[in-house]
Gaussian input, Z-matrix of N, CA and C with variables (Angstrom, degrees):
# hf/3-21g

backbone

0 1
 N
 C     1     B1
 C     2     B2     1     A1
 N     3     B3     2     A2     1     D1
 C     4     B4     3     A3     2     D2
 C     5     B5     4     A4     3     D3
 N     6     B6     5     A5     4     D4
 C     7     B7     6     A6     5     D5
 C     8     B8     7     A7     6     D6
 N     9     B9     8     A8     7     D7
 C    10    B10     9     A9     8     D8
 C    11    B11    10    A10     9     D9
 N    12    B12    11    A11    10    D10
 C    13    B13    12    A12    11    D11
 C    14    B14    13    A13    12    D12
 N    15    B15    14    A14    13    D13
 C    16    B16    15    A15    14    D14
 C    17    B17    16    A16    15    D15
 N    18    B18    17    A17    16    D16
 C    19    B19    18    A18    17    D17
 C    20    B20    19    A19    18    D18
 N    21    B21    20    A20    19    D19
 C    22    B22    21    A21    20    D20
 C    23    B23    22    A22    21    D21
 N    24    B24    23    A23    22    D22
 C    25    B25    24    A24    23    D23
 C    26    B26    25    A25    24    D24
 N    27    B27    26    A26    25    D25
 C    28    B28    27    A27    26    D26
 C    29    B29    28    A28    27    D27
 N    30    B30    29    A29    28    D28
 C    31    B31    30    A30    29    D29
 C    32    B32    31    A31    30    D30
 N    33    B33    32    A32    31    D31
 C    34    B34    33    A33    32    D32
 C    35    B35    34    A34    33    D33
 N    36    B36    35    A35    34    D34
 C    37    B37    36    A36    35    D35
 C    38    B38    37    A37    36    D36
 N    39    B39    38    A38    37    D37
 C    40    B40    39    A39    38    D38
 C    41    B41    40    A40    39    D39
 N    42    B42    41    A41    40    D40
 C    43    B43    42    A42    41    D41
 C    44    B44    43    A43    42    D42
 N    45    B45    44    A44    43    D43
 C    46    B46    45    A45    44    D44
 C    47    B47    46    A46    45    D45
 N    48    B48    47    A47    46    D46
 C    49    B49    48    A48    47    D47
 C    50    B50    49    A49    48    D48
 N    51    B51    50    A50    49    D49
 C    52    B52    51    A51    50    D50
 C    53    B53    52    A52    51    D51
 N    54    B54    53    A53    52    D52
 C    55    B55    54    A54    53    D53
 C    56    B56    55    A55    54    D54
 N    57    B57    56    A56    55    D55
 C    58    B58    57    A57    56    D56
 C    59    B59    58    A58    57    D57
 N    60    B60    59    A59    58    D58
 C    61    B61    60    A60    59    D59
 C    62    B62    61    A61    60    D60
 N    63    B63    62    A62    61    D61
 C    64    B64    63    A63    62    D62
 C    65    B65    64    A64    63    D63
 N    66    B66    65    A65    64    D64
 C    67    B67    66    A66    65    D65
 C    68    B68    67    A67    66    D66
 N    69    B69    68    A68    67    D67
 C    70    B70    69    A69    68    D68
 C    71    B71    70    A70    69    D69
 N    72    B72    71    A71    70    D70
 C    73    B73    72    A72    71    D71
 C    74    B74    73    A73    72    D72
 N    75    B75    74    A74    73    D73
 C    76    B76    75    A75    74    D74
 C    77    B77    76    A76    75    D75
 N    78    B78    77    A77    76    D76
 C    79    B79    78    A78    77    D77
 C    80    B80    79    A79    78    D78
 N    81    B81    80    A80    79    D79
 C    82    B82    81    A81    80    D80
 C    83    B83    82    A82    81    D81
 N    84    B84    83    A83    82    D82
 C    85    B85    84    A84    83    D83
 C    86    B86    85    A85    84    D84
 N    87    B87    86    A86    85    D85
 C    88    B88    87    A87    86    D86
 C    89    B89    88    A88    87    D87
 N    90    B90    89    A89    88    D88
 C    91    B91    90    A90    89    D89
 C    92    B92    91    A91    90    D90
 N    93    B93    92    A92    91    D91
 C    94    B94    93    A93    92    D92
 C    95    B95    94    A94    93    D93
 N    96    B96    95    A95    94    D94
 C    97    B97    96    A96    95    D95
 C    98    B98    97    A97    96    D96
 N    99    B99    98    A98    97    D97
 C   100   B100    99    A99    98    D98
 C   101   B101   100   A100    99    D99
 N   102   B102   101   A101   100   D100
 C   103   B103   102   A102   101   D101
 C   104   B104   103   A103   102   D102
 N   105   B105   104   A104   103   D103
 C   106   B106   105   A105   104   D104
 C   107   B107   106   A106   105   D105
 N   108   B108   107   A107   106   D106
 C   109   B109   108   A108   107   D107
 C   110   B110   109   A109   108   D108
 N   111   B111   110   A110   109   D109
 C   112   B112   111   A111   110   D110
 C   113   B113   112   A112   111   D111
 N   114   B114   113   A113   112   D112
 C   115   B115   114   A114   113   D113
 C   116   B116   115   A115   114   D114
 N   117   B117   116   A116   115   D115
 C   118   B118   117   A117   116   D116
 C   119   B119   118   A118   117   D117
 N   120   B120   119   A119   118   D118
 C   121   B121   120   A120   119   D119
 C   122   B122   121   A121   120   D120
 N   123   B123   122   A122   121   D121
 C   124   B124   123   A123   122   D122
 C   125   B125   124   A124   123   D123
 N   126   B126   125   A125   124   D124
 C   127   B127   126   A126   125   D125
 C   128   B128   127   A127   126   D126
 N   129   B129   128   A128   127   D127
 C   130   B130   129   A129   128   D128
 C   131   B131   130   A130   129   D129
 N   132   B132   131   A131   130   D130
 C   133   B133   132   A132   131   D131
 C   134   B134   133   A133   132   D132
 N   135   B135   134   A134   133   D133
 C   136   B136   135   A135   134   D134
 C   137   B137   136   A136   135   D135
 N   138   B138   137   A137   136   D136
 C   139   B139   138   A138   137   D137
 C   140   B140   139   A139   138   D138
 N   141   B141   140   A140   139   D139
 C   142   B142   141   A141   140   D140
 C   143   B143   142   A142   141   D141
 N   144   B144   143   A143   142   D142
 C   145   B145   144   A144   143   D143
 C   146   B146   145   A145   144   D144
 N   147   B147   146   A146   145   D145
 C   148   B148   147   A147   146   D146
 C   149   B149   148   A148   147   D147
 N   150   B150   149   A149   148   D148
 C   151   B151   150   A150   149   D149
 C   152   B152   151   A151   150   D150
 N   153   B153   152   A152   151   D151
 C   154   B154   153   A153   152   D152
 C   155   B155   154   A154   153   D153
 N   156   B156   155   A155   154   D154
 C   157   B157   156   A156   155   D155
 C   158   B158   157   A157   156   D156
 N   159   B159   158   A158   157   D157
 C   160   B160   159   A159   158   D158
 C   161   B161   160   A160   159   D159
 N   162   B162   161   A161   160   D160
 C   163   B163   162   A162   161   D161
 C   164   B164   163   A163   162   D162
 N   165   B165   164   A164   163   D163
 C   166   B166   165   A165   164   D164
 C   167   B167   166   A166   165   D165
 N   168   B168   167   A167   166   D166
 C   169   B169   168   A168   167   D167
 C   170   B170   169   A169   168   D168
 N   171   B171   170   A170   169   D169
 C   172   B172   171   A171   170   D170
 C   173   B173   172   A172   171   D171

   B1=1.4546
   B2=1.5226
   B3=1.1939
   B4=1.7201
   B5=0.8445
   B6=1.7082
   B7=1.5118
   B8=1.3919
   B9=1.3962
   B10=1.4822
   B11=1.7000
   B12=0.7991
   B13=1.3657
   B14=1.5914
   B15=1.4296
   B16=1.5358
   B17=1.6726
   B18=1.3872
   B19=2.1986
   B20=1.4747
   B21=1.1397
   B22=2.0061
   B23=1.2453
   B24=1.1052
   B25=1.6494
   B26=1.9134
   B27=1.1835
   B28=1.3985
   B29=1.6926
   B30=1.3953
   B31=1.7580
   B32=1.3990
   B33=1.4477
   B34=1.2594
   B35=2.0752
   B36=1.0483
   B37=1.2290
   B38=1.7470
   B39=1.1564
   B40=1.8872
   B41=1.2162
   B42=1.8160
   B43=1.0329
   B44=1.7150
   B45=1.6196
   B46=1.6787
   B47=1.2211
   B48=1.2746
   B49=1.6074
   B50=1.6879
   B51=1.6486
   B52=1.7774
   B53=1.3274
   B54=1.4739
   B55=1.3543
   B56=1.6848
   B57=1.6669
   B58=1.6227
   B59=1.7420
   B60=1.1574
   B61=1.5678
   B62=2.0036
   B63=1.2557
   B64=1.4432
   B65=1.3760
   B66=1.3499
   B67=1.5691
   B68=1.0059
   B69=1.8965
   B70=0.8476
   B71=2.1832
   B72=1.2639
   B73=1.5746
   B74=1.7812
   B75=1.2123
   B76=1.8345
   B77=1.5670
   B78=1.7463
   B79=1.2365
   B80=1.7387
   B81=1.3660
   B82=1.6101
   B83=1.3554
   B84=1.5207
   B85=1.6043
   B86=1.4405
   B87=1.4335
   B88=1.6935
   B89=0.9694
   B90=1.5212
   B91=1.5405
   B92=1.4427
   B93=0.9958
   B94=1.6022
   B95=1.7204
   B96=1.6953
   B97=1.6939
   B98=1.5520
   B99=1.7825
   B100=1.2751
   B101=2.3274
   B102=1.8319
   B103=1.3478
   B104=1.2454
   B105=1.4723
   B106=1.1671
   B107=2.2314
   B108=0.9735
   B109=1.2561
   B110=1.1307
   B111=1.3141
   B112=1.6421
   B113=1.6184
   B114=1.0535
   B115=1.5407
   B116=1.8716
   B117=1.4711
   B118=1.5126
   B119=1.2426
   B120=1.3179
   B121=1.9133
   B122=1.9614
   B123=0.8521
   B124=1.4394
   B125=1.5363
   B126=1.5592
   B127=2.2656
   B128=1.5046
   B129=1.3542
   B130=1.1164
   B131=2.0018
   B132=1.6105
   B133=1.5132
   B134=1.3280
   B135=1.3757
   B136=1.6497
   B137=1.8368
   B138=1.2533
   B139=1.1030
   B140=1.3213
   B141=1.6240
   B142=1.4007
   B143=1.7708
   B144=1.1048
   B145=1.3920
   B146=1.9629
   B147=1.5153
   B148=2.2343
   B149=1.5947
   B150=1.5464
   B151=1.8489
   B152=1.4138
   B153=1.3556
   B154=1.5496
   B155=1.2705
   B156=1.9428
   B157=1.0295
   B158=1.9538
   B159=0.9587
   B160=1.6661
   B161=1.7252
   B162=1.6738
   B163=1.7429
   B164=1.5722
   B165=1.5986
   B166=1.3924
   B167=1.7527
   B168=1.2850
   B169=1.1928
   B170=1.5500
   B171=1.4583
   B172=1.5554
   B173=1.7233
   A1=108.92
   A2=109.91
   A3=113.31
   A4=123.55
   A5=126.80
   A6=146.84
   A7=105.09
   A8=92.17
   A9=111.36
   A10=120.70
   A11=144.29
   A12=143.47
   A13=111.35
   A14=110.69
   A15=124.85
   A16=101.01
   A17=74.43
   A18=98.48
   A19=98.47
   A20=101.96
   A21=91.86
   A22=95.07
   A23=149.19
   A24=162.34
   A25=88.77
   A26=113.16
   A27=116.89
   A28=97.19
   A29=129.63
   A30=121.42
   A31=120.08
   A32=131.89
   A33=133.64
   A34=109.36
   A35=100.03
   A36=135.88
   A37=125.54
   A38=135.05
   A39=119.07
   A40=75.05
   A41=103.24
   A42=130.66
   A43=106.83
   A44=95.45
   A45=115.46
   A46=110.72
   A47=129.90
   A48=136.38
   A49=103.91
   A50=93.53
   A51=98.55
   A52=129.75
   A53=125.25
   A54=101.36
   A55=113.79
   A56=104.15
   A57=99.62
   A58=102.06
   A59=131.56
   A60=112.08
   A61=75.53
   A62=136.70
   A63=140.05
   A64=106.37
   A65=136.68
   A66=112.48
   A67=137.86
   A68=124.44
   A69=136.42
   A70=104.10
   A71=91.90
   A72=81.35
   A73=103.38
   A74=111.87
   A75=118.85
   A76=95.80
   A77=99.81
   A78=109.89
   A79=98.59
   A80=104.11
   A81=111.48
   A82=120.35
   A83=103.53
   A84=104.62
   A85=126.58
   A86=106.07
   A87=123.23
   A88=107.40
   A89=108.86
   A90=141.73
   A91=112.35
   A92=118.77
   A93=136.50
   A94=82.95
   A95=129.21
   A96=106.05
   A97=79.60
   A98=121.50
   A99=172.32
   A100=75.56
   A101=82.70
   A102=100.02
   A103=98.46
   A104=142.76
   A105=146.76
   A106=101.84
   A107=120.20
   A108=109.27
   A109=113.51
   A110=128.52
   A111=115.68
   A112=124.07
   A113=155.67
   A114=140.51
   A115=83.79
   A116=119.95
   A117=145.57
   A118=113.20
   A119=122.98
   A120=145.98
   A121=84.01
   A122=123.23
   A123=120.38
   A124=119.05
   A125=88.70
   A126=114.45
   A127=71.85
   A128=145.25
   A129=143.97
   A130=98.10
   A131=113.81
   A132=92.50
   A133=92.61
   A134=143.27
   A135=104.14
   A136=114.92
   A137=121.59
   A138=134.07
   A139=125.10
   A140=116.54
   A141=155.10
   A142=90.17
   A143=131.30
   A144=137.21
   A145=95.68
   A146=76.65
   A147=73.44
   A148=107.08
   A149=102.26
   A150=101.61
   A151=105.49
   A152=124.01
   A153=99.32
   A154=109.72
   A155=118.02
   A156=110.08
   A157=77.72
   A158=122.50
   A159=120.65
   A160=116.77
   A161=99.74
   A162=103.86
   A163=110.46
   A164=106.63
   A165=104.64
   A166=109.50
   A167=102.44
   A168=112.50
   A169=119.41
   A170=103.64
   A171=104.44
   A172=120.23
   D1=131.78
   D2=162.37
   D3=-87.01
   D4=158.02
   D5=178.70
   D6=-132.77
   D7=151.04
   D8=-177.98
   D9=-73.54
   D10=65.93
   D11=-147.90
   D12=-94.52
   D13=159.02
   D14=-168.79
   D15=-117.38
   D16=149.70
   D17=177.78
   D18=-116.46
   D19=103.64
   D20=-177.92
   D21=-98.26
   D22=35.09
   D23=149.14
   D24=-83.79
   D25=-101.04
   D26=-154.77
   D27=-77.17
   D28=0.73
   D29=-177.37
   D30=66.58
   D31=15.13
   D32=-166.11
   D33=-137.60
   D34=129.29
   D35=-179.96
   D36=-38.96
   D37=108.97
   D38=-159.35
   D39=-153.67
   D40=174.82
   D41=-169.32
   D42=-119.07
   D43=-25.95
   D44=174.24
   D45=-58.28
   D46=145.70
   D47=179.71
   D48=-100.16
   D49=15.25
   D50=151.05
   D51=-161.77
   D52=133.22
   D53=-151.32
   D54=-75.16
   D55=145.65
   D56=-171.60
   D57=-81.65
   D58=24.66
   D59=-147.14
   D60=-139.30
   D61=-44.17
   D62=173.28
   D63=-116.89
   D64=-4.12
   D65=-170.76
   D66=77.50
   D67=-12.35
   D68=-155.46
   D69=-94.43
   D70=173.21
   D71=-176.20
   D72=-88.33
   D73=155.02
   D74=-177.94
   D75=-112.41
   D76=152.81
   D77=-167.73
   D78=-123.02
   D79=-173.94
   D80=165.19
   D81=-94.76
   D82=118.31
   D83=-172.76
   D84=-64.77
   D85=-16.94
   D86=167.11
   D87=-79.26
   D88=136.23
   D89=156.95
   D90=-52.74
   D91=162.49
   D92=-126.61
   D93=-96.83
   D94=162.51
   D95=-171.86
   D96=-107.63
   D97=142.82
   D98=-178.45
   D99=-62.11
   D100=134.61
   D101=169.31
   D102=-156.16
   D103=159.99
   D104=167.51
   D105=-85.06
   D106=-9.03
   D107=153.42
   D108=-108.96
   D109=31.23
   D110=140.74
   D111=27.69
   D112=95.06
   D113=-177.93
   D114=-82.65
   D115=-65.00
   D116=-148.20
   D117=-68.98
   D118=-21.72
   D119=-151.93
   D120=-65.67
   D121=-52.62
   D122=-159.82
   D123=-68.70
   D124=-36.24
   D125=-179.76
   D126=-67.14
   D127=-86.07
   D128=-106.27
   D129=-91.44
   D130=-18.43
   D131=166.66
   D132=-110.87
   D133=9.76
   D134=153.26
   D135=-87.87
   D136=5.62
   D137=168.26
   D138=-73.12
   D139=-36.78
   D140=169.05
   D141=-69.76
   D142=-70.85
   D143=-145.02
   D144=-68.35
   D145=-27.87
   D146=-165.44
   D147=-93.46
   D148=-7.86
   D149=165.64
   D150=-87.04
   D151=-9.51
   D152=-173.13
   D153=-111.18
   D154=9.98
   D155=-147.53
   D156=-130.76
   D157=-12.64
   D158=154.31
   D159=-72.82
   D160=-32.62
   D161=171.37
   D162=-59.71
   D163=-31.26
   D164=-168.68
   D165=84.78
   D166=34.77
   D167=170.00
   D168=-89.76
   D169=-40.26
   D170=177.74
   D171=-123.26

């Protein structure tokens, strides 16, 4: 089965598990699937906390 995969080098969309346009490797543009045991939930709001807090958001 194929997936839609991302080049966050060039920003554009393939099905190749490399991009033909830079070479670079493509990832999955979906977010990780939501579990109530979470291992990551915690990395992911102090990760959140330190982007908004270099914006000068908080």
């Amino acid at each position: 089965m194929n997936h839609i995969l991302f080049c966050q080098n060039c920003r554009k969309y393939t099905i190749a598990e490399q991009c033909s346009i830079c070479s670079a490797k493509t990832v999955m543009p979906k977010p990780a699937r939501y579990g109530p045991e979470d291992p990551y939930s915690s990395y992911r709001r102090q990760a959140k906390e330190a982007q908004l807090k270099a914006r000068g958001w908080l």
